[in-house]
Every structure is written in C-alpha cells, then in structure tokens.
C-alpha positions as CSV (number, residue, x, y, z in Angstrom):
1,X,70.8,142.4,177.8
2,X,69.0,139.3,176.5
3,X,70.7,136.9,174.9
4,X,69.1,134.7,172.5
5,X,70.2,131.5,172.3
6,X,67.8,129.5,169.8
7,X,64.8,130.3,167.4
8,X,63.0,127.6,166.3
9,X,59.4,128.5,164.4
10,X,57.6,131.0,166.2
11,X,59.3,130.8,169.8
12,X,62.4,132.6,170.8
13,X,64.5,131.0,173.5
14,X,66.9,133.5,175.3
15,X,68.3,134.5,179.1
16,X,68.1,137.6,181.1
17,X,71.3,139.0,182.3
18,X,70.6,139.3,185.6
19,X,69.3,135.9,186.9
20,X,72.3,133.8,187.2
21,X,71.5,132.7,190.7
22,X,68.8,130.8,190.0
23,X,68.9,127.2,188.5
24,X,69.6,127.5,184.8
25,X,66.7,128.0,183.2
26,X,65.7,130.1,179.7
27,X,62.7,131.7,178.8
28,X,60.4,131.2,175.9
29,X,58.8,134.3,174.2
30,X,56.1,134.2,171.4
31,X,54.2,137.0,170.7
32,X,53.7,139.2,173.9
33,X,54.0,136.1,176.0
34,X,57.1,134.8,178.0
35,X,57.5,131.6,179.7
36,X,60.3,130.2,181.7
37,X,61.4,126.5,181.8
38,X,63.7,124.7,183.9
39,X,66.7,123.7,181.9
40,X,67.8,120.5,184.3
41,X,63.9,119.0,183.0
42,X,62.2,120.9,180.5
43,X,59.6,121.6,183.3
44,X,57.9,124.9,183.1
45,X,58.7,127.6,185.6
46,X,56.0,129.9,184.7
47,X,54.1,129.5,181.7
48,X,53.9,133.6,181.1
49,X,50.8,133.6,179.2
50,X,51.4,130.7,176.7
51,X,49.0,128.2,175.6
52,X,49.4,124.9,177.1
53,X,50.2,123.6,173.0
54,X,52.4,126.3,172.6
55,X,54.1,124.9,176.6
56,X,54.3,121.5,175.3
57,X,56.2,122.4,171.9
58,X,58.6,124.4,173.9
59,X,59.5,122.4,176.9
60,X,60.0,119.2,173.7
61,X,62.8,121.8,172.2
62,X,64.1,122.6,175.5
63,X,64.7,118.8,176.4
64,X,65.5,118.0,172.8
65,X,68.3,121.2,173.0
66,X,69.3,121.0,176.7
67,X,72.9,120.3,176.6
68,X,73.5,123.2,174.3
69,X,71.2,125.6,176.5
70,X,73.0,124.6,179.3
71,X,76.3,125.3,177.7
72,X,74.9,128.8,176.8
73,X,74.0,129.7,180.2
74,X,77.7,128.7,181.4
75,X,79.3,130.8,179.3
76,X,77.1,133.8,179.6
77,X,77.2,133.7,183.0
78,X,80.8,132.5,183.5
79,X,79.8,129.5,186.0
80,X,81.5,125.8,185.3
C-alpha cells in the first residue's frame, strides 16, 4: 500500500508501507520518476530520476509541509 499524503501540481507525495525503519522520509513521484526526501530536512535521499528543478520544487513543499508529513508518517506507521 502507498499512501498518499499530499498532491500539489504535478508531484505526488506518498509512503511505502514497508519502510518504517528508516528515518521518516516520503517520496516524490512525477511522471515515471520517484524521489525520496528526508523529512527531518527536506534533503533529498535519492533523486529517482527527477530533474534537479523538479528536486528543488519538491524538497521547498516538503520543508514548507513538514510538520504535517511528519504527522502522516506517525500515524501510518503507529510510532510517537
């Protein structure tokens, strides 16, 4: 299951189920391309075929969203 969690133009932001162990983070898909940024920074994780416009946009909605992203990933994956 992937959640989404935000659309804002042409990105979706969403988690997959089964990476709670790492740091929260979310991942970014446009097109055929997925990214995954850091939630604690906005920093990108792996930039998954975006366009370094494209990462700057998305890591400026992750920090601009970051408290509610961060509340998403708690309560789909039941940590505090």
């Amino acid at each position: 299951m992937t959640p989404t969690i935000h659309r804002e133009g042409p990105y979706r932001f969403f988690f997959y189920s089964h990476k709670p162990r790492e740091p929260p983070h979310v991942h970014v898909e446009r097109d055929d391309a997925i990214a995954k940024i850091w939630l604690h920074d906005g920093a990108v994780a792996d930039p998954g075929g975006l366009t370094p416009r494209d990462l700057q946009r998305v890591a400026g909605i992750v920090v601009t969203h970051r408290e509610s992203f961060i509340e998403a990933w708690h309560e789909h994956f039941g940590e505090p």
